[in-house]
Each structure stands twice: as structure tokens, then as C-alpha cells.
C-alpha positions in Angstrom: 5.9 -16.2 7.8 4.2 -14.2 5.1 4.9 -13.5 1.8 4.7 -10.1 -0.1 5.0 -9.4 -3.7 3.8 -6.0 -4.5 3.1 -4.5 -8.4 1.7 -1.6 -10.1 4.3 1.0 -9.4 5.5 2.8 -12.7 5.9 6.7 -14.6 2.3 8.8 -14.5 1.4 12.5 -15.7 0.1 14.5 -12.9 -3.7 14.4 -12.9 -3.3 10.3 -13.6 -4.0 7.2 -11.6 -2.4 3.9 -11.1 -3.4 1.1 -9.0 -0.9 -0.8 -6.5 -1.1 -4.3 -5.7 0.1 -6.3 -2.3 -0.4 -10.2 -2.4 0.4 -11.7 0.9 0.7 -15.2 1.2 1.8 -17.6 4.0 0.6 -17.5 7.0 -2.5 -15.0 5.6 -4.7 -16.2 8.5 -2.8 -14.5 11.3 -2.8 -10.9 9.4 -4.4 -7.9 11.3 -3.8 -5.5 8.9 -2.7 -4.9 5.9 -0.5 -0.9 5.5 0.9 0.9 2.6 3.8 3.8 3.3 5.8 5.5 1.0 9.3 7.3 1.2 10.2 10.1 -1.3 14.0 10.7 -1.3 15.5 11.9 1.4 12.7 11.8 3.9 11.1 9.7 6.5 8.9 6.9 5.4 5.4 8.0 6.2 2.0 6.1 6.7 -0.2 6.1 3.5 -3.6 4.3 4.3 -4.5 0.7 6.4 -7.1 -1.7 5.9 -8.1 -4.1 8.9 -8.8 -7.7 9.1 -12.6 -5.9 9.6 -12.6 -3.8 6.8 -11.9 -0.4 8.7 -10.2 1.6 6.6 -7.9 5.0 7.7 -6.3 7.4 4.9 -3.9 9.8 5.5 -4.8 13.2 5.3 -2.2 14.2 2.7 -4.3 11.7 0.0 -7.7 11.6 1.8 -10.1 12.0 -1.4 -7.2 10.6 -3.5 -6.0 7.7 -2.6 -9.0 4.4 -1.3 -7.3 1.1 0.2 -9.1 -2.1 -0.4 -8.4 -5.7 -0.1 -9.2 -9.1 -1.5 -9.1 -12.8 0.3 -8.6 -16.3 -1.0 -8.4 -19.2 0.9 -4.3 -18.6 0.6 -3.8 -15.1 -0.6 -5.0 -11.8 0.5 -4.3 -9.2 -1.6 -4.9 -5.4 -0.6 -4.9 -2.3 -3.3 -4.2 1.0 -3.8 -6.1 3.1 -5.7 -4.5 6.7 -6.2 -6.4 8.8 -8.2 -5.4 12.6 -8.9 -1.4 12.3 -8.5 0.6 14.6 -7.9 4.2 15.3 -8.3 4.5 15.0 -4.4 3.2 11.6 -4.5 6.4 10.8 -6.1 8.1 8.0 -3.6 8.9 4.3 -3.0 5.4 2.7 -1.8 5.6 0.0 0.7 3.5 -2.9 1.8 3.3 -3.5 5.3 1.8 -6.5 6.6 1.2 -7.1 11.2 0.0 -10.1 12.4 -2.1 -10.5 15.1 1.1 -10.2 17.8 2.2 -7.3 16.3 5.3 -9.2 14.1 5.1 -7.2 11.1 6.7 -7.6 6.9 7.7 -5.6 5.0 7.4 -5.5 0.9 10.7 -4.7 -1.2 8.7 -1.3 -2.2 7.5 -0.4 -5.9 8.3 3.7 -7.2 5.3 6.0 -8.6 6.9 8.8 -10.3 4.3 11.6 -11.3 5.4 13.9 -13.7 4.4 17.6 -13.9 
């Protein structure tokens, strides 16, 4: 089992940055990689950026430039980040943590909201 508790989420001018946050904790050992997604209303949930258990990194195109995953381990925790620079009122959505062990069994976070206002 693994743990999620994600932060950072909140209200931002267009042009403004915030940085999300995704502790995992458990069973942090077995972890692949760690995802974020977002949902705006209405639509699908779409992939946002990914950051393996060797450091590879992928961006979507739509933030490429924008948006830089990273992550940080303990012993216990690992914690990966979101940097979005440059929002924009499209970015406007529920972000979501996704965590996949090695065996493809995969968590989910309860989701944080970035609203960007024009």
C-alpha cells in the first residue's frame, strides 16, 4: 500500500506560478513512477508530466516549457513536485497524483484545484 497526500493547489493570476506537492509513503520502495494528471470540468482526465524511479522525466506537450516534474526521497517518503510556471486559464483543473509500482498496481491522490484567473 502507499500513501498520497498532495498540497499546493490554490487561486493564481494568469502569468503566476504555484508549486504542487505529492508525498508518498508506504510501501515507497516498490514505486516506478511517480505521474501527475489533471481534469478540467467536463473533460477527460489527461496526462500532465512523469518522473521515473531513474529520473527520466516526460512533459506533456500542452505545458512543455511550463510545467518541470521533480522528486525528492527519504528513507520513507518520496515526494515528487510540480513546478508550473506561466499559467494559464486553461490550466484551470483538478491535479492528480498518480503513483505505479513496479507490477503496474497503481494510487491515486484525492486531487488538489489550480484555478488561474484571466
Amino acid at each position: 500500500q502507499v500513501q498520497l497526500v498532495e498540497s499546493g493547489g490554490g487561486l493564481v493570476q494568469a502569468g503566476g506560478s504555484l508549486r504542487l506537492s505529492c508525498a508518498a509513503s508506504g510501501r515507497v520502495f516498490q514505486i516506478w513512477s511517480m505521474e501527475w494528471y489533471r481534469q478540467a470540468p467536463g473533460q477527460e482526465r489527461d496526462f500532465v508530466a512523469r518522473i521515473t524511479r531513474d529520473d527520466t522525466t516526460t512533459v506533456a506537450d500542452s505545458v512543455k516549457g511550463r510545467f518541470t516534474i521533480s522528486r525528492d526521497s527519504t528513507e520513507n517518503t518520496v515526494t515528487v513536485y510540480l513546478q508550473m510556471n506561466n499559467l494559464k486559464p486553461e490550466d484551470t483543473a483538478d491535479y492528480y497524483c498518480k503513483v505505479v509500482q513496479h507490477g503496474a498496481t497503481s494510487y491515486w491522490g484525492k486531487g488538489t484545484l489550480v484555478t488561474v484567473l484571466s
